[in-house]
Wavefront OBJ file of the C-alpha trace (Angstrom):
o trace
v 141.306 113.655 22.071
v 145.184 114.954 21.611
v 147.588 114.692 24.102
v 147.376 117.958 24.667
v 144.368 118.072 25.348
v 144.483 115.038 27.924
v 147.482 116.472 29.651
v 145.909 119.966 30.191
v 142.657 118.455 31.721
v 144.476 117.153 34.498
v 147.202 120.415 34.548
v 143.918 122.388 35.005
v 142.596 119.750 37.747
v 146.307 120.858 39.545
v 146.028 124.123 39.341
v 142.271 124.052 40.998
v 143.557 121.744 44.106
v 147.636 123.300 44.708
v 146.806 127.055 43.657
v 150.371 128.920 43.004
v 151.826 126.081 44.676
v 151.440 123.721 41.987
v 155.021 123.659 41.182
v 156.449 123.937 45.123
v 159.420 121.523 45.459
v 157.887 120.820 48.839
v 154.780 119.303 47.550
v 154.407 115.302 47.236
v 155.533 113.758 43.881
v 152.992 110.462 42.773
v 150.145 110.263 40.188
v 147.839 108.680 42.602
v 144.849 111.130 41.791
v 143.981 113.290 38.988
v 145.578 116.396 40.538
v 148.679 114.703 41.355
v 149.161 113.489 37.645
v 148.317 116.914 36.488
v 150.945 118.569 38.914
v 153.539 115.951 37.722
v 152.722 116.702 34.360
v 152.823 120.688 34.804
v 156.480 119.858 36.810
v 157.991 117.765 33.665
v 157.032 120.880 31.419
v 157.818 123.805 33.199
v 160.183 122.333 35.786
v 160.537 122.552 40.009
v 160.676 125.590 41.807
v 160.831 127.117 45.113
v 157.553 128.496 47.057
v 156.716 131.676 46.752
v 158.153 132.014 43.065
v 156.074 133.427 40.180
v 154.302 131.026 38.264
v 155.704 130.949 34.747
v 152.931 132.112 32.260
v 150.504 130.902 31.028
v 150.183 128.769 34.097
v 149.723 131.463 35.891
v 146.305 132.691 34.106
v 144.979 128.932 34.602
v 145.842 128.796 37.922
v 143.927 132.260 38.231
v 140.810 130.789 37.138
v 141.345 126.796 35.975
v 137.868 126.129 34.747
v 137.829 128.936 32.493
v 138.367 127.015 28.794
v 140.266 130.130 27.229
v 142.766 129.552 29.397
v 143.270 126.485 29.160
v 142.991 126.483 25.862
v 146.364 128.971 25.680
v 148.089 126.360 27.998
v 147.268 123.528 25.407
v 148.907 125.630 22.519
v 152.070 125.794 24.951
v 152.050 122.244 25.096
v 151.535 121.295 21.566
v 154.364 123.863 20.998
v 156.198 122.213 23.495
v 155.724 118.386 22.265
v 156.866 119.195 18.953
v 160.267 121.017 19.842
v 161.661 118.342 22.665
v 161.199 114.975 20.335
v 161.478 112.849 23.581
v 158.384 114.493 25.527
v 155.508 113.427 23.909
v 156.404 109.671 24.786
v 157.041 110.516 28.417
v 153.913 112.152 28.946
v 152.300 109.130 26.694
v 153.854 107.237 29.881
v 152.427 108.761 32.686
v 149.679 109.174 31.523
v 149.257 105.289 30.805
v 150.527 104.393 34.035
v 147.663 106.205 35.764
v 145.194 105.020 33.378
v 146.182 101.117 34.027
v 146.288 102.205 37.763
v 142.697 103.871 37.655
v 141.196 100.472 35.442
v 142.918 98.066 38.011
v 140.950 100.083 40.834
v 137.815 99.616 38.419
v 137.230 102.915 36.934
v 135.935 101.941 33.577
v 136.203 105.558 32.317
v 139.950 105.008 32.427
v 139.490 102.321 29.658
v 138.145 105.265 27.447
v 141.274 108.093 27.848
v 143.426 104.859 27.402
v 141.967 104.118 24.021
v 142.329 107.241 23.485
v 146.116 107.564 24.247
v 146.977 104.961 22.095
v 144.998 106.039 18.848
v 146.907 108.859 19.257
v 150.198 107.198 19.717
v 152.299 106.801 16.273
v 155.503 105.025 16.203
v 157.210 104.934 13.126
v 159.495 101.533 12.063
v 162.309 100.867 9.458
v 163.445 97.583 8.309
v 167.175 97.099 8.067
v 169.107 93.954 6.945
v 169.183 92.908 11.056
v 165.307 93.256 11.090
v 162.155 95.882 12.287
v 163.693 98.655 14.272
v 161.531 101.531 15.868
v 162.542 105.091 16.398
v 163.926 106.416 19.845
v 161.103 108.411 20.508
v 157.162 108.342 19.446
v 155.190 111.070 18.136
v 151.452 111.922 18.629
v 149.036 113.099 16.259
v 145.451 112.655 16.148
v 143.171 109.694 15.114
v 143.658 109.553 11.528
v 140.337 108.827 10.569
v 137.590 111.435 10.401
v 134.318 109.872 10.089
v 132.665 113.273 9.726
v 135.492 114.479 7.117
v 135.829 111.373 5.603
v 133.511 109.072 5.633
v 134.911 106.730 3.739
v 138.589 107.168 4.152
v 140.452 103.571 4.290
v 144.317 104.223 3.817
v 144.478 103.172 7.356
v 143.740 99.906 6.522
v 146.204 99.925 3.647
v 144.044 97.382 1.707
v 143.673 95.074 4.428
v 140.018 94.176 5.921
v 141.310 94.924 9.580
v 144.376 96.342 11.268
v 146.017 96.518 14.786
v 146.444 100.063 16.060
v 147.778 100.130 19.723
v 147.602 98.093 23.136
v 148.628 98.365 26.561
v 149.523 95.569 29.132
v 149.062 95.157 32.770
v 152.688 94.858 35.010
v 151.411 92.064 36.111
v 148.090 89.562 36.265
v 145.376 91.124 37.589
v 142.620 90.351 40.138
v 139.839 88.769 38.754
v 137.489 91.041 36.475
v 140.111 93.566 35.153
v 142.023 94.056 32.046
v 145.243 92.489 31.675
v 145.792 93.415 27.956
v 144.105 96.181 25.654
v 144.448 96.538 22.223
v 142.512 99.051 19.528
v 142.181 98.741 15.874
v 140.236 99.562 13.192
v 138.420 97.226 10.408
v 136.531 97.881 7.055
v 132.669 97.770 6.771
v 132.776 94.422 5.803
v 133.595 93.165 9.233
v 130.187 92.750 11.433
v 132.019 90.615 14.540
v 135.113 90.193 15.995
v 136.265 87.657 17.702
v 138.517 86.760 20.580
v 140.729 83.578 20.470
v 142.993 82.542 23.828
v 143.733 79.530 25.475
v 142.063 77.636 23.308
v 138.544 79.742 23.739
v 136.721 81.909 21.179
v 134.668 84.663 22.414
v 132.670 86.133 19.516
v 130.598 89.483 19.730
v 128.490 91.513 16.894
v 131.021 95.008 15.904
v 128.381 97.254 16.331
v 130.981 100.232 15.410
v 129.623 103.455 13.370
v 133.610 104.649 12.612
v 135.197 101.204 12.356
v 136.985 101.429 15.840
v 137.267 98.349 17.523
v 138.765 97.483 21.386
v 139.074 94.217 22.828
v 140.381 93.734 26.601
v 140.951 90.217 27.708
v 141.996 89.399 31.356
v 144.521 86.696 30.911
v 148.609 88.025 30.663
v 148.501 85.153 27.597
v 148.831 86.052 23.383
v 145.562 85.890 21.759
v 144.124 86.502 18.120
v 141.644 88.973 17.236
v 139.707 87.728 14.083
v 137.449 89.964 12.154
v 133.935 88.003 10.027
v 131.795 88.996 7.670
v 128.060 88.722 7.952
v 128.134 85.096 6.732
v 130.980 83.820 9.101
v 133.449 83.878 7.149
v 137.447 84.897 8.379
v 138.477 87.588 6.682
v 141.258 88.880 8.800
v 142.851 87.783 11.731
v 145.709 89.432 13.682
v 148.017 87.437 16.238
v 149.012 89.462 19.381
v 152.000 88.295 21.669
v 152.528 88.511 24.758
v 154.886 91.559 24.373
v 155.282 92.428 28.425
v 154.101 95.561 29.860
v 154.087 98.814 28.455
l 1 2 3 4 5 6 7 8 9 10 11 12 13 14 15 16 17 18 19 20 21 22 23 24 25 26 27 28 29 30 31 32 33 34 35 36 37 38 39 40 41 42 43 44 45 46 47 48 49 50 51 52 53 54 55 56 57 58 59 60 61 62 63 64 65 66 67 68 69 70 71 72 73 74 75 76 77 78 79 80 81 82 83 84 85 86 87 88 89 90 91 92 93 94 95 96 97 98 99 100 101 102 103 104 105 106 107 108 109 110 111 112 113 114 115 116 117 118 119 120 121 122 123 124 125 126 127 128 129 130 131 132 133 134 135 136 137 138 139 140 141 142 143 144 145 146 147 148 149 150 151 152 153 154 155 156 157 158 159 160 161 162 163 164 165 166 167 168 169 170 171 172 173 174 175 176 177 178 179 180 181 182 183 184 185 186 187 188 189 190 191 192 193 194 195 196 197 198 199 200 201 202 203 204 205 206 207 208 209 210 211 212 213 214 215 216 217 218 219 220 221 222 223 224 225 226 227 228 229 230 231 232 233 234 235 236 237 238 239 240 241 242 243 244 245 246 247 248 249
């Protein structure tokens, strides 16, 4: 799923709950609900304004009727429009949109595990090495999960050559109760790798990677590093990737 697309399924949950008053500067800023993230998202792109204003279009047609998919279809196109001509958008949306995903799996909403693995496949940061080291770009860009199973079944420039890569992760802001994720990260490995396994504090937790497009996702509670190793059938190591502690994102 884009970003577009994510951001527009909670714009449309706004415009259901707040009506023509989706944008009111009198209405209560937070992201503690789905139609409070969509109405801060709908307020980043087309601003604050006064009751009684006209809606700006085509928020206005959603708001009309939000569950019809034309429309919000149109209002996607805006955004994608949108994300590609103000360079430092797409990571700010990328940002609230994490923050209530990590609020939602704190609360135990497991479903919020899902549209954050989705948000980071889509997340692409691109890096340049200079003589003082790796350096990444001010802003991030978004573009969807480059491989197509369907398409391209056996597309592997992903992995350039290697039997598994790191894609993206998230962290908690702090340690969390007992039974939630601290840390998330996604990846993807070659055919060749049947488990994965996951090595912290000095204990391995091994699982089958029972994974028809490659994807793997490991959570792990602990706010510690931790290395995600990838086996063949036989047992054998053939990749494994370190991940530091890194602080929250």
């Amino acid at each position: 799923m884009s970003l577009s697309e994510q951001a527009v399924r909670y714009m449309a949950a706004a415009a259901a709950a707040y009506g023509p008053q989706v944008l009111a500067s009198s209405a209560q800023a937070g992201t503690d609900t789905p139609e409070m993230l969509g109405r801060g998202l709908l307020r980043m792109l087309f601003g604050v304004q006064d009751p009684g204003l006209e809606l700006p279009l085509p928020l206005a047609d959603l708001v009309a009727s939000p569950a019809d998919p034309d429309r919000q279809a149109v209002l996607e196109e805006q955004v994608d429009s949108m994300l590609d001509e103000q360079p430092g958008l797409p990571s700010a949306i990328s940002e609230m949109l994490a923050g209530f995903y990590r609020q939602q799996a704190a609360a135990g909403d497991a479903q919020a595990l899902v549209g954050l693995g989705d948000l980071l496949n889509w997340q692409q940061v691109t890096y340049s090495r200079t003589g003082e080291g790796w350096t990444g770009q001010r802003h991030s860009y978004g573009s969807s999960f480059g491989h197509d199973p369907i398409a391209r079944p056996g597309y592997r420039r992903d992995l350039d050559g290697q039997p598994m890569v790191c894609g993206g992760s998230a962290y908690a802001t702090q340690p969390p109760p007992p039974g939630h994720p601290a840390i998330i990260v996604t990846g993807r490995a070659a055919p060749a790798v049947t488990h994965i396994a996951l090595i912290q504090d000095g204990h391995e937790d091994r699982r089958p990677l029972r994974s028809h497009f490659g994807v793997w996702v490991v959570c792990t509670e602990q706010l510690t590093p931790f290395q995600v190793a990838g086996l063949d059938q036989d047992g054998t190591v053939l990749a494994t990737l370190h991940i530091p502690l890194r602080g929250p994102r």
